[in-house]
N, C-alpha and C positions, 0 to 999 in steps of 0.2 A: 453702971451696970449695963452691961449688953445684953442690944435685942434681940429678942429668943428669934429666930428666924422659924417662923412655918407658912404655910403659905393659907392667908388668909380668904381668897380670892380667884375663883378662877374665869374665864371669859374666852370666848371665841373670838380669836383671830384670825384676821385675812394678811399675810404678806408674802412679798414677792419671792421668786427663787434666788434672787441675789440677797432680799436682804435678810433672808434662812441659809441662808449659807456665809453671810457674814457675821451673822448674830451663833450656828454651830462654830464658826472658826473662833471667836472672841473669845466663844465660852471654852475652846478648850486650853485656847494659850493661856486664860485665867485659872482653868483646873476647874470650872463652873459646869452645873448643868446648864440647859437653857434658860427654865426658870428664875432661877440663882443669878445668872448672866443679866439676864432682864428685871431682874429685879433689884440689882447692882447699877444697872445706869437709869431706870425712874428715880430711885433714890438722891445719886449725884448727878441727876437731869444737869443743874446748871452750870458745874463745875468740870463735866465731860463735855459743854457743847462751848460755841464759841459765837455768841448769839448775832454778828453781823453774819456769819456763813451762815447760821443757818434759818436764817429771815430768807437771805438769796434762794439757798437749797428748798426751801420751802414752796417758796413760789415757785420756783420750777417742777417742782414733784407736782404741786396742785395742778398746773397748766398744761402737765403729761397726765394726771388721772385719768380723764375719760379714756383716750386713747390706750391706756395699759389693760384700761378694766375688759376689752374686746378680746 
């Protein structure tokens, strides 16, 4: 049986302009809204990522934080 999609949850988010305008591009080549969009890649988190890149990517985003948050 499939799951009934509503959105259970909502939260304040911070992100950047590229990656709101990565995350609107996605959603629309998928035909998603944003939510939908975002809630399509939590779900196949590990099957959308590719976990040596994004070990790398990660450290690099953490070691530009402070810098971006100015």
């Amino acid at each position: 049986m499939p799951k009934r999609f509503r959105l259970t949850r909502r939260f304040p988010v911070s992100m950047t302009e590229d990656g709101y305008r990565r995350l609107k591009r996605f959603a629309t080549e998928a035909g998603l809204d944003e939510g939908e969009a975002l809630s399509f890649l939590f779900e196949h988190f590990d099957s959308v990522t590719d976990g040596d890149t994004l070990t790398h990517r990660l450290r690099v985003f953490n070691a530009e934080l402070d810098s971006r948050k100015r």
